[in-house]
C-alpha positions as CSV (number, residue, x, y, z in Angstrom):
1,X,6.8,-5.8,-12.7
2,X,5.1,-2.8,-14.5
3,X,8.3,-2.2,-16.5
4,X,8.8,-5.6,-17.4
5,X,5.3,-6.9,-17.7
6,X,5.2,-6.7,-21.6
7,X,7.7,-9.4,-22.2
8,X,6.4,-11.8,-19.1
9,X,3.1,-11.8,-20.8
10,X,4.7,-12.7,-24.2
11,X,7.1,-15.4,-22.6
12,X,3.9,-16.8,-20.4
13,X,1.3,-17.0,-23.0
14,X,4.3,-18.9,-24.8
15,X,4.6,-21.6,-22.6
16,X,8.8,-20.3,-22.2
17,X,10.0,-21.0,-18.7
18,X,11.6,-17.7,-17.4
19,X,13.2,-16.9,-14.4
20,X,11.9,-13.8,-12.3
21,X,14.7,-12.3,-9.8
22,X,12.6,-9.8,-7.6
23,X,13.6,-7.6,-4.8
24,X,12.0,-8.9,-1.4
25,X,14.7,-6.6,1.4
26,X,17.1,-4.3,1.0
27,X,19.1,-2.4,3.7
28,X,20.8,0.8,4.0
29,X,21.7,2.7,0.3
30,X,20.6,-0.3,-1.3
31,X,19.9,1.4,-5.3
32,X,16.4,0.0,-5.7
33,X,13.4,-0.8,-3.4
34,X,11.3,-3.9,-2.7
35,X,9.5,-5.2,-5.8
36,X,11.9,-4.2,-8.1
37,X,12.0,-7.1,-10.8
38,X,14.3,-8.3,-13.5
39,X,13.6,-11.5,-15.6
40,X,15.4,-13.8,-17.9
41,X,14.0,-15.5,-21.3
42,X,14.5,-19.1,-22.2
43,X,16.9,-17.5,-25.2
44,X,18.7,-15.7,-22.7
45,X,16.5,-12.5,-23.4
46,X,16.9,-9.6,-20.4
47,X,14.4,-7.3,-18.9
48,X,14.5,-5.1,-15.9
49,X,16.7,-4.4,-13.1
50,X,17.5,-5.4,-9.8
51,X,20.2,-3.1,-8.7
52,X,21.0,-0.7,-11.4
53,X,23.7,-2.9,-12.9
54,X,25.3,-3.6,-9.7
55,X,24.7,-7.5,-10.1
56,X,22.8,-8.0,-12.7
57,X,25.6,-10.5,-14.1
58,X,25.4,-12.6,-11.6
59,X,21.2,-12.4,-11.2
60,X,21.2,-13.7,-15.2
61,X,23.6,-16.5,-14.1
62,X,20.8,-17.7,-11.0
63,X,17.3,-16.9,-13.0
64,X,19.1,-19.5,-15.7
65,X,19.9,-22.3,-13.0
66,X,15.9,-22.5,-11.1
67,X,15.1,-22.2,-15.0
68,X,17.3,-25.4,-15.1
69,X,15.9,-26.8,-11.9
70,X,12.4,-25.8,-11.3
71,X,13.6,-24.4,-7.7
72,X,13.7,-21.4,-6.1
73,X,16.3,-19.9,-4.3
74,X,17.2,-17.1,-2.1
75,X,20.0,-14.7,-2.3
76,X,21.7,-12.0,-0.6
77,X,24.3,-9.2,-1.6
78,X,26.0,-6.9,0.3
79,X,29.2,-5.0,0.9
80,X,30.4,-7.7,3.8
81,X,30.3,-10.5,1.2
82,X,33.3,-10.6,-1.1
83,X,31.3,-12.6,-3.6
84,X,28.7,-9.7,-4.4
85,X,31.4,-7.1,-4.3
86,X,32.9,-8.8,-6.6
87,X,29.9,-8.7,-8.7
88,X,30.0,-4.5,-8.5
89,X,27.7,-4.3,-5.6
90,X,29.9,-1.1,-4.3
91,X,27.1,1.5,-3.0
92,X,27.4,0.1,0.7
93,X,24.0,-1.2,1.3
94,X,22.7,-5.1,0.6
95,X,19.7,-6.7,-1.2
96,X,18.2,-9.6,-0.6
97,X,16.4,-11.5,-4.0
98,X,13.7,-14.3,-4.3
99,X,14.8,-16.1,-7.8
100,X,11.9,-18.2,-9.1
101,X,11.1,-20.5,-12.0
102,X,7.6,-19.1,-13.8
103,X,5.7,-21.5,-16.1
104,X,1.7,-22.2,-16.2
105,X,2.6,-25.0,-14.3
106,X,4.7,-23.4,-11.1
107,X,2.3,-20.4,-11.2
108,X,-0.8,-21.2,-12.6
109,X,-2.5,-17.5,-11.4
110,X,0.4,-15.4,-13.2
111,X,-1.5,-14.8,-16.4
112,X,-4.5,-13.5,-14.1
113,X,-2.3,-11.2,-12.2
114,X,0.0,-9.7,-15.1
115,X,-3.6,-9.0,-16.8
116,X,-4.9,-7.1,-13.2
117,X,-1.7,-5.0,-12.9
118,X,-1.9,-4.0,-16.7
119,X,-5.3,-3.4,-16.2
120,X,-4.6,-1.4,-13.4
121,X,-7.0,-3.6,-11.2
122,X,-4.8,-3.7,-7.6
123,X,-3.6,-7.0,-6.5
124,X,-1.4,-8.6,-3.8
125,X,1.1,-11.5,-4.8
126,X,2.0,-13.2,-2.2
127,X,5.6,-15.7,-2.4
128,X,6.9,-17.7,-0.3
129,X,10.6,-16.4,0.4
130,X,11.7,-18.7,3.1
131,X,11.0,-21.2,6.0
132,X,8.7,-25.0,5.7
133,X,6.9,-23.7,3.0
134,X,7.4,-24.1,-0.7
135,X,10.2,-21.4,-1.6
136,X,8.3,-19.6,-4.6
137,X,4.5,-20.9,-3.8
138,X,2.7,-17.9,-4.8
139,X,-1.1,-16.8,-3.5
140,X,-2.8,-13.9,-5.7
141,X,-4.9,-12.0,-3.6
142,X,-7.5,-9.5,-5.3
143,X,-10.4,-7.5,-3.3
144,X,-12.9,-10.2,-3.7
145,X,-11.4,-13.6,-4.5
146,X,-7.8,-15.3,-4.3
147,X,-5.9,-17.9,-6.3
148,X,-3.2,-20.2,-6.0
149,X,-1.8,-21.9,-2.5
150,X,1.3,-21.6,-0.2
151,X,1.1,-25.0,0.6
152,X,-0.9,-24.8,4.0
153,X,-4.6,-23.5,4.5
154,X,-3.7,-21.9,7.7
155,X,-1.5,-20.1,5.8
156,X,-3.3,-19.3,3.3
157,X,-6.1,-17.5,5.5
158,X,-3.6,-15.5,7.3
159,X,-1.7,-14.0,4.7
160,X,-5.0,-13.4,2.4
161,X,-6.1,-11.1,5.5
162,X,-2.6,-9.4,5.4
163,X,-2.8,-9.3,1.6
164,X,-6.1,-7.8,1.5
165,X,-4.4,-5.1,4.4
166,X,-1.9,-4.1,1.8
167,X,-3.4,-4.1,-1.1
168,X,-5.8,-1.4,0.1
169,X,-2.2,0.8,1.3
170,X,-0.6,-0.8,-1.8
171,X,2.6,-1.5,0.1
172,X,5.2,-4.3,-0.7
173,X,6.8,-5.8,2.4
174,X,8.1,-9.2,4.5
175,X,5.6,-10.8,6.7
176,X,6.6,-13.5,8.8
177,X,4.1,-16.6,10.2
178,X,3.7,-20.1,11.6
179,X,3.9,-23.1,9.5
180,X,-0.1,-22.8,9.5
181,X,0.0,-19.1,9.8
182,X,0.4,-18.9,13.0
183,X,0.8,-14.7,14.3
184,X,3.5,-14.8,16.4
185,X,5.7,-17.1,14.7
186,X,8.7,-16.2,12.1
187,X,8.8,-20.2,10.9
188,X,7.7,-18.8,7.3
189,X,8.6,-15.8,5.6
190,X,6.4,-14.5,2.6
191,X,7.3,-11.4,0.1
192,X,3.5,-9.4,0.0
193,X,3.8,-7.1,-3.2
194,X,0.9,-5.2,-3.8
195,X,0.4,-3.6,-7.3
196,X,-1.6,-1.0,-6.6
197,X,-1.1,3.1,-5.8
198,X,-0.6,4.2,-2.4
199,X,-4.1,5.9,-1.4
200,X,-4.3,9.9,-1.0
201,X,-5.2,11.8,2.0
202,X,-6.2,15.2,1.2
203,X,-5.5,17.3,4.4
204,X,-7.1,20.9,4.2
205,X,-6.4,23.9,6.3
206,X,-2.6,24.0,7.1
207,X,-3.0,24.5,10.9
208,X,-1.2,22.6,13.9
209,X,-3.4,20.0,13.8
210,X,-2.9,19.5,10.0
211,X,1.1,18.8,10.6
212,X,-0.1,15.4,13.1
213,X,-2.7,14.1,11.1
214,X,-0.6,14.8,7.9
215,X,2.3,12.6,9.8
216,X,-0.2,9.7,11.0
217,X,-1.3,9.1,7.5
218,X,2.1,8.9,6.5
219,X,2.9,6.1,8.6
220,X,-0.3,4.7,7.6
221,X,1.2,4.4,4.1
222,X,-1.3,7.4,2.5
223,X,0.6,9.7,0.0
224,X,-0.4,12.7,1.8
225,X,-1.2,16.2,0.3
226,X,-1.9,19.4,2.9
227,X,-3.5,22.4,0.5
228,X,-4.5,25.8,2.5
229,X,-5.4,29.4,1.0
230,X,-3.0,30.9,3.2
231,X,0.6,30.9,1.8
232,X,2.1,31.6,5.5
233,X,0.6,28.7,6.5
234,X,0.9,26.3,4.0
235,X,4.9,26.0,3.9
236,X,6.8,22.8,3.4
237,X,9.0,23.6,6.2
238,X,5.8,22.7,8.7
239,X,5.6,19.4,7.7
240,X,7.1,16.3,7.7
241,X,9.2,15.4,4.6
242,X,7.5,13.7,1.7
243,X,4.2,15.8,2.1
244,X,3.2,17.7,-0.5
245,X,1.9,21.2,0.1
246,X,0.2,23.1,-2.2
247,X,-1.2,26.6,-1.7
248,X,-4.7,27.1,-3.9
249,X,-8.0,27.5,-2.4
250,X,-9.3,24.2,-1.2
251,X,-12.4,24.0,-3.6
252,X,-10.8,24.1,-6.5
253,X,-7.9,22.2,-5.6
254,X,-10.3,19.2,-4.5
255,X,-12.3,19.9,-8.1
256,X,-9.2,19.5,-10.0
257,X,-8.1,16.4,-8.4
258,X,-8.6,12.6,-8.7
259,X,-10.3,11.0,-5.8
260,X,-11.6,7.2,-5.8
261,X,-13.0,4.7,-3.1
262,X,-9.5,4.5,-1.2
263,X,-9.1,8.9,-1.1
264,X,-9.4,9.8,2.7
265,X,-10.2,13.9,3.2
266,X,-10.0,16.0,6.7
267,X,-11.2,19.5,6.7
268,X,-9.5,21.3,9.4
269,X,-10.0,24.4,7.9
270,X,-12.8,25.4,10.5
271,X,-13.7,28.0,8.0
272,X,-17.2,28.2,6.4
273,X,-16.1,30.0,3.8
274,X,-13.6,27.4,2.9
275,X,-15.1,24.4,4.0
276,X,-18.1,24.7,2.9
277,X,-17.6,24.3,-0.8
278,X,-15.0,22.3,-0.1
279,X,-17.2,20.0,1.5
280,X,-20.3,20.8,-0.9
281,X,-17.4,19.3,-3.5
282,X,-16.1,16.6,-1.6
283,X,-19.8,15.1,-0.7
284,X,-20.5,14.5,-4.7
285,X,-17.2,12.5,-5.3
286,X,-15.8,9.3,-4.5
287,X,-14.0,8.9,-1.5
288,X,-13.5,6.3,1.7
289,X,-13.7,9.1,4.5
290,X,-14.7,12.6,4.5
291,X,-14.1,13.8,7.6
292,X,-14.2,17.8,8.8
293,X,-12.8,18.9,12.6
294,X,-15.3,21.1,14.3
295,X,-17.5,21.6,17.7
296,X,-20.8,20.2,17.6
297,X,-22.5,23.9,16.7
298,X,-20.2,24.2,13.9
299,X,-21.1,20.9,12.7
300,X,-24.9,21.7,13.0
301,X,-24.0,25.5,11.3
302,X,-22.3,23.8,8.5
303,X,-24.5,21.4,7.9
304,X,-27.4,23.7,7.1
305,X,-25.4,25.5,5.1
306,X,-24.3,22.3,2.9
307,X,-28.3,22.0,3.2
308,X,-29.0,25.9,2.1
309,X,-26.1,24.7,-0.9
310,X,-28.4,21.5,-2.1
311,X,-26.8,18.3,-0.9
312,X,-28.9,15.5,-0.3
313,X,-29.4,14.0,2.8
314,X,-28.0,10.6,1.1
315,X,-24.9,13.2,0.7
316,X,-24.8,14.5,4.1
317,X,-24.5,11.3,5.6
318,X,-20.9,10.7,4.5
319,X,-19.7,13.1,6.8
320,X,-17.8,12.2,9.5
321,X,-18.4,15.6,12.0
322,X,-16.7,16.0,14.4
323,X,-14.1,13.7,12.4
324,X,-12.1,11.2,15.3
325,X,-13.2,8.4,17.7
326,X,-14.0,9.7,20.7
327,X,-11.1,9.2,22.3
328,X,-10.8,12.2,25.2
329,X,-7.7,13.3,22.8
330,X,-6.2,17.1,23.1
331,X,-3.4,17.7,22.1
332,X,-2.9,17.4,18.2
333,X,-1.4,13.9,18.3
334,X,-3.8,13.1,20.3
335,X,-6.7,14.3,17.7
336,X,-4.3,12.9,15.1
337,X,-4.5,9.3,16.6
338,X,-8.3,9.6,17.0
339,X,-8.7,10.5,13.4
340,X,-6.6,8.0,12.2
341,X,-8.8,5.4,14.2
342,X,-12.0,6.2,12.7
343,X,-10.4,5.9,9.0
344,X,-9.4,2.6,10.1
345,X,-12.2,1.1,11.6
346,X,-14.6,2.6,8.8
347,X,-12.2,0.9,6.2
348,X,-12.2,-2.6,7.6
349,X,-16.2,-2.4,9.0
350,X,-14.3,-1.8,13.0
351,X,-16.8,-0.4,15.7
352,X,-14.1,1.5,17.7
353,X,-15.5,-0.4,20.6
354,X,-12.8,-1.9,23.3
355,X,-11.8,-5.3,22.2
356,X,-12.4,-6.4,25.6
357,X,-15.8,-5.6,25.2
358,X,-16.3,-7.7,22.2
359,X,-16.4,-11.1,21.3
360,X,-16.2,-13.1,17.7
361,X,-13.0,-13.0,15.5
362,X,-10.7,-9.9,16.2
363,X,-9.9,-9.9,12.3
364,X,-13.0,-10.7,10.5
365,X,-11.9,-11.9,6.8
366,X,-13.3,-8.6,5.0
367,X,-13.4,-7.0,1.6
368,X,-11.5,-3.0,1.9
């Protein structure tokens, strides 16, 4: 959407019907990932890709028919259907598109959305791709407010929650619900594409523990960087693949790095001399969770040295120290896990209390 969002703003603000082909599934060595979009003007005007030039042909030959008939429709290619191998789909994998008609009319919110994402304002999208719902209804989801309907307000409520989930991980994925949103239902399928940048998790000190929190926040969909002082330590081949690992003192790697509201950071260096200005740096900048591993006498030592440094007490209080839930955990997945549930109940206002032990909604509706 990005790449093509220049002419869908032009065509929009035109009043010109286009049809938007995006990706919603793909399987095996499919060549491009959810989201991937390609659109086609009213005078037959191309932009972006679906596949790499795999099908392209035949996409240009469906966004002009739900052009034609106002309706959406769903599509699949893969290497077991001799029509899309025809079409050149020969890598071996199979991708499933959502093709949909966009005017002011169908999509009334577009014009707010395309201005977010250029704005770089995240935002969820969320379409209808299949199921007793109207294929191509589309629900814009920001932080604060939503516009737009799929059709049911049960619905609606359940995938504004999910929206709101991953928009603050900026992930693109297939949800499935109940013709009024029901949980455990697959009746409706709806396409969540969040256009926002996966948050960072800034892991510092390259010890065991690093390589299991590093891994958790992974899977928690955080674009995860482990920096330690140490070059024996701080090797790729200690961590999981797609982790960067960069070897700088932690200080100034942190002071020459972007951090905003979504930025998780664990100091598991259990150093003072590197975790205290690391943490004298990280206090004075935005982040959601600024947590530092420690026993409770090195949380009190470090803390009067932060104090000794300048901070504030308005300052001190965003430390989380010990970091983790009190979980009895020991091992390092263990302390991993525990972490991972104190970043996620301080994002979405959880108390970390047993659900049995609580009463009201187990999903509050919440702003990350």
């Amino acid at each position: 959407m990005r790449e093509i969002l220049p002419a869908l703003e032009r065509w929009y603000a035109a009043r010109t019907p286009f049809g938007l082909a995006t990706v919603v599934a793909v399987s095996r060595s499919a060549p491009r990932g959810p989201g991937a979009a390609m659109a086609v003007g009213s005078d037959d005007e191309v932009v972006g890709s679906v596949s790499g030039g795999c099908v392209e042909g035949a996409v240009f030959e469906l966004a002009q028919e739900v052009v034609a008939s106002g309706e959406a429709r769903l599509e699949t290619f893969g290497y077991s259907d001799e029509d899309a191998f025809a079409v050149g789909l020969t890598c071996g994998g199979e991708i499933t598109l959502l093709v949909r008609p966009v005017t002011p009319e169908t999509d009334p919110a577009f014009g707010a959305v395309a201005g977010s994402v250029a704005a770089g304002e995240p935002v969820t999208v969320a379409t209808v791709v299949d199921g007793p719902a109207p294929r191509g209804a589309t629900l814009a989801v920001w932080q604060g407010t939503e516009a737009g309907t799929l059709g049911a307000a049960g619905l609606d409520v359940a995938v504004t929650a999910d929206a709101r989930g991953e928009l603050a991980l900026g992930a693109s994925l297939l949800r499935h619900y109940g013709p009024h949103g029901e949980r455990r239902e697959d009746a409706v399928t709806v396409f969540l594409q969040s256009f926002a940048p996966p948050p960072r998790m800034l892991v510092f000190g390259a010890i065991d523990y690093a390589a299991s929190v590093a891994r958790i926040g992974d899977f928690l969909g955080y674009r995860v960087t482990v920096c330690d002082a140490r070059p024996v330590f701080a090797t790729p081949k200690r961590f999981p693949a797609g982790v960067e690992v960069v070897v700088e003192w932690p200080h100034r790697y942190l002071g020459g790095t972007e951090t905003d509201e979504r930025t998780v950071i664990c100091v598991l260096t259990h150093d003072p001399k590197f975790d205290v200005p690391l943490l004298e740096e990280a206090l004075r900048r935005p982040a959601a969770y600024i947590g530092a591993m420690g026993s409770r006498r090195t949380h009190d030592e470090r803390r009067e040295r932060l104090t000794e440094a300048g901070l504030t007490e308005a300052e001190l209080s965003r430390l989380r120290s010990p970091l983790g839930l009190d979980l009895g955990a020991r091992t390092p997945e263990e302390v991993a896990v525990s972490v991972a549930a104190e970043i996620v109940a301080l994002r979405w206002g959880g108390s970390g209390a047993p659900l049995t032990t609580t009463a009201g909604a187990i999903h509050p509706r919440a702003t990350p």
